[in-house]
C-alpha positions in Angstrom: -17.7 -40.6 86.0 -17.3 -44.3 86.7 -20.4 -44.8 83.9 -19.8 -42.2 81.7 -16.4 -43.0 80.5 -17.1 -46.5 79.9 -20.5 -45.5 78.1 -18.7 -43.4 75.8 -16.2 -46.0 75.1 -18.8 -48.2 74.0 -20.7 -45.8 72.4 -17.4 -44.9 69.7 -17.3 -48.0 69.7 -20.4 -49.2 68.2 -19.9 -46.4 65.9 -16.8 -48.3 64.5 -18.4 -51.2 64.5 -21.2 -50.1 62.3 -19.8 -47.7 59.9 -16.3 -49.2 59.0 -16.1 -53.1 60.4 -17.4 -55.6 58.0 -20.7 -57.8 58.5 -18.8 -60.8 59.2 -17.0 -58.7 62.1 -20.2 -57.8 63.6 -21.6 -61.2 63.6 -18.5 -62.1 65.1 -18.9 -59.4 67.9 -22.6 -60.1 68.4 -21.8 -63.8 68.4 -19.1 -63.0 71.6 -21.9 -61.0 72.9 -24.7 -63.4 73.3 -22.1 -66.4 74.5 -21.5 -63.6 77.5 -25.3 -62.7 77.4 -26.2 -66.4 77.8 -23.5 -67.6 80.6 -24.9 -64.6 82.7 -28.5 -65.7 81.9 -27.9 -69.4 82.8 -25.8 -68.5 85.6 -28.7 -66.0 87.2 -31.6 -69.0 86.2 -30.0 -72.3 86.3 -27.4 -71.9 89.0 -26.9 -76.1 89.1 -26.1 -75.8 85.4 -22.5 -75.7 85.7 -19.4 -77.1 83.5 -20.0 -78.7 80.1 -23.2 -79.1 80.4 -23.6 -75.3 80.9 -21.6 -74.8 77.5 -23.3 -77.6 75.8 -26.8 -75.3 76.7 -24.8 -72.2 75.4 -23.6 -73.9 71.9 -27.5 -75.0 71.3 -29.1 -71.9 72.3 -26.5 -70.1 69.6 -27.8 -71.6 66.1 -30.2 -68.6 65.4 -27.1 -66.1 65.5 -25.1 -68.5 64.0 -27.6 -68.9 61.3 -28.1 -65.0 60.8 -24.4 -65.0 59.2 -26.1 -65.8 56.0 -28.1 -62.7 56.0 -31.8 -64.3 55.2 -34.7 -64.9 57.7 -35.3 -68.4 56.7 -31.8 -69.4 57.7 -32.8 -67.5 61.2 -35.9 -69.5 61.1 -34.4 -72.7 60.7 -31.5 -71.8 63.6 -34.3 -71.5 65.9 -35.8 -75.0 65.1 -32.1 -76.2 65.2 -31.4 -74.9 68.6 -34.9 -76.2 69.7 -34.0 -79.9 68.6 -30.4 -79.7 70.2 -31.8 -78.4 73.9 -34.5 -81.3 73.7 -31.5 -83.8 73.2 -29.9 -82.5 75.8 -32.7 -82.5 78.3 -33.4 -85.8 77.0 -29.5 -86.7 77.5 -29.6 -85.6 81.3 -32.7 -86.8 82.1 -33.1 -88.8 85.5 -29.7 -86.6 86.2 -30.8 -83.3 86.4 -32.6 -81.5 88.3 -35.8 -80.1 86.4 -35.6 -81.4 82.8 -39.0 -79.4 81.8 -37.4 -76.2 84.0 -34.4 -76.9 81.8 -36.3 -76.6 79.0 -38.2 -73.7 79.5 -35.4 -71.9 80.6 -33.0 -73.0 77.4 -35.7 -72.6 75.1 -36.5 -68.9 76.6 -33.4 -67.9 76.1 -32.5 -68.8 72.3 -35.5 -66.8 71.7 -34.8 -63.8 73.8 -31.4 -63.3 73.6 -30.0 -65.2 70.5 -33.2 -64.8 68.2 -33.3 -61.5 69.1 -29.4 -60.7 68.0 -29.7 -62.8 65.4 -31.9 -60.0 64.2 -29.1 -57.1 64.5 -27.3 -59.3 61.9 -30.5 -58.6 60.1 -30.4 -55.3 60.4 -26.5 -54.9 59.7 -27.2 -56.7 56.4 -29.9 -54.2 54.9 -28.8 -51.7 52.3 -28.9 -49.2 54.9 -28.2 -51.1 58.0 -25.3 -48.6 59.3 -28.4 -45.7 59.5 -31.3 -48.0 60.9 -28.9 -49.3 63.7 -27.6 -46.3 64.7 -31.1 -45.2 64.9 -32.0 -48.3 66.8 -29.3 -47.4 69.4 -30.0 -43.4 69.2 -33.6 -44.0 70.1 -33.3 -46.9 72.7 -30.5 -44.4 74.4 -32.3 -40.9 74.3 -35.5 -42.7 75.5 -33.2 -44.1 78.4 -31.6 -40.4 79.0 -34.6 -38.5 79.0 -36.4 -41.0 81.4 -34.0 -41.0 83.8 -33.7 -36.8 84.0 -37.7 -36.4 83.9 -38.1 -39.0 86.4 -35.9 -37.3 88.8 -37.0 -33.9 87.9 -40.9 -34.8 87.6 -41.6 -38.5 88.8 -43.9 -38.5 91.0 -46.1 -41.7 89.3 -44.7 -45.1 89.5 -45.1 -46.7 86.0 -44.6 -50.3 87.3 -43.8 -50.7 90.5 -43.4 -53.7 91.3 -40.4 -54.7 88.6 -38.8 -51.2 88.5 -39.7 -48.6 91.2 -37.7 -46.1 89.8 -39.4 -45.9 86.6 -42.1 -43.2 86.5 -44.8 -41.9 84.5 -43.0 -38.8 84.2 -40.1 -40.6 83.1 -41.8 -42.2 80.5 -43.2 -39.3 78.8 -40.0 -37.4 78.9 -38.4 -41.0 77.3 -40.6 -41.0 74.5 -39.7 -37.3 73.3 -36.1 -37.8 74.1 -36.4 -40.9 71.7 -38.7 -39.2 69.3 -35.8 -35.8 68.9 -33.3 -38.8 68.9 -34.2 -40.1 65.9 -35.0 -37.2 64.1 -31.9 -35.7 65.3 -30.2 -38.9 63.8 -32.0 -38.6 60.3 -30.9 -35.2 59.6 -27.4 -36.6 59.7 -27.8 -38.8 56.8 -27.8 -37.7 53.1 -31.3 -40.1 52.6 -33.1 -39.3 55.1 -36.2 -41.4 56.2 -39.9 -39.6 56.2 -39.8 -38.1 59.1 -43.5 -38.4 60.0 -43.0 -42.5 59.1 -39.9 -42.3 61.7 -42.1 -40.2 63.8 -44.6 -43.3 64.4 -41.6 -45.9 64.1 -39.9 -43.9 67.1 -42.6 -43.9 69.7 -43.3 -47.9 68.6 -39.7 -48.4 69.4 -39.6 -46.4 72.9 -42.4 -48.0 74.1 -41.2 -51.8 73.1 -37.3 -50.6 74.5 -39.2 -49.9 77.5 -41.1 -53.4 77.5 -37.6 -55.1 76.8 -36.1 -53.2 80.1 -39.0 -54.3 82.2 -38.4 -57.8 80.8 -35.0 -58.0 82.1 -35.9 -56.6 85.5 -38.5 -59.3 85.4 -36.5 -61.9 85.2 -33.6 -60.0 87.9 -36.5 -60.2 90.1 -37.7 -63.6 89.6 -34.0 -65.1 90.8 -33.4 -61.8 93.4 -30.4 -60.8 90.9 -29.9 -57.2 91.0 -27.5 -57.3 88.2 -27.0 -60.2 85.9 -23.1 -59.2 85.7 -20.3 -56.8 86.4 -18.2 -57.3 83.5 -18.7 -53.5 81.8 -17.5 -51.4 84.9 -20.0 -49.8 86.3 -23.0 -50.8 83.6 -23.8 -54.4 84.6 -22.9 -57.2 82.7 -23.9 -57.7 78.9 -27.9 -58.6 79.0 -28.2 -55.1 81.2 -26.9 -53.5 78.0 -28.7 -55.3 75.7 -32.4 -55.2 77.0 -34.2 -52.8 75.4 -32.5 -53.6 72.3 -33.3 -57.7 72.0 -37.0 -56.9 71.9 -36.7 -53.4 69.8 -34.2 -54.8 67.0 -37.0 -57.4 65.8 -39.5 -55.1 65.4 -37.6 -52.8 63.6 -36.4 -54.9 61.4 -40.2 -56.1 60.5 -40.9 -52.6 60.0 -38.3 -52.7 57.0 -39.3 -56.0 55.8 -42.9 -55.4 55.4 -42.6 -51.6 54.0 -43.4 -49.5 57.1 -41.4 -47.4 57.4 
């Protein structure tokens, strides 16, 4: 009960997010989401990176989202090389001073891709004719596929899938994620008045389980790397923001491809 009221909590509100608040309010919320995102990132990663200098690193790895309030890919595109510039200066600044500039670096860099990039492209999303459907179908999918792992993997897991990052996840689980996801989002698109082709979302459903499964491993790759079991606490019994958001940062992109290039 401890997850399940909080999940449904953030569930409505998504919901109210999507369907009645503006796209400057959800760039606003995704904007207070990645600042949380990235303090828990840094603070797992960089654990010397502490005071300004740690919100300095925040502000630079923002200009993607920042950039996505315009609506256009180019302006995402040019946030990107914007935040790259402003974490060079800084490891240029605090050279001799800190630690592991190139670490720095790496780490800073990594994360405006991963987690700012990657929202920037919800804003994306948000901003397409029909960007209340495709992201509730984003989050329909990425959350059946998450339900109907975790019951066929305790009901049928017997196979690890990867081991070594998640030993929970099974092959089992994996199957019964992709037709959770799959009745997800055909569930989903019988809601709507314009419905998508349902074989199209058929093929764009199983693309997405399988990349929101990548995106979770990613996460626990990087838990692993720094022995973090959670990278935060602050959403009562869920983990902190990033556990939230893994399998969406890397599904959200490609979907949003999809729609730019005609696929779907």
């Amino acid at each position: 009960m401890s997850r399940v009221i909080p999940g449904i909590c953030m569930a409505a509100g998504w919901l109210l997010l999507v369907f009645w608040g503006s796209c400057a309010l959800f760039w606003g919320v995704m904007l207070l989401g990645a600042v949380l995102a990235l303090h828990e990132f840094f603070r797992m990663t960089l654990e010397t990176l502490r005071g300004w200098r740690q919100a300095a690193t925040i502000g630079c790895c923002l200009g993607p989202l920042l950039a996505s309030f315009f609506g256009h890919g180019d302006a995402v595109l040019a946030g990107m090389m914007c935040s790259l510039l402003a974490v060079a200066g800084m490891a240029l600044h605090g050279y001799g001073s800190m630690n592991d500039s190139l670490k720095y670096v790496g780490y800073a860099g990594f994360a405006s891709l991963y987690i700012s990039g990657c929202m920037a492209h919800m804003v994306l999303l948000r901003a397409h004719p029909q960007g209340a459907f495709w992201l509730t179908m984003l989050v329909a999918i990425v959350a059946g596929s998450d339900t109907g792992a975790y019951y066929a993997g305790r009901a049928f897991g017997k196979r690890k899938l990867f081991p070594l990052l998640s030993p929970k996840k099974t092959v089992a689980g994996g199957v019964g994620g992709m037709i959770a996801g799959i009745l997800a989002a055909e569930g989903i698109n019988l809601l709507f008045p314009q419905p998508a082709n349902p074989v199209s979302l058929l093929l764009v459903a199983m693309v997405l389980v399988v990349i929101g499964i990548a995106g979770d491993l990613t996460e626990s790759m990087i838990k692993r790397s720094v022995e973090c079991k959670d990278s935060g606490a602050i959403l009562f019994g869920h983990g902190g923001v990033l556990d939230r958001l893994d399998s969406l940062l890397l599904t959200a992109p490609v979907l949003y491809y999809l729609l730019r290039f005609g696929m779907v």
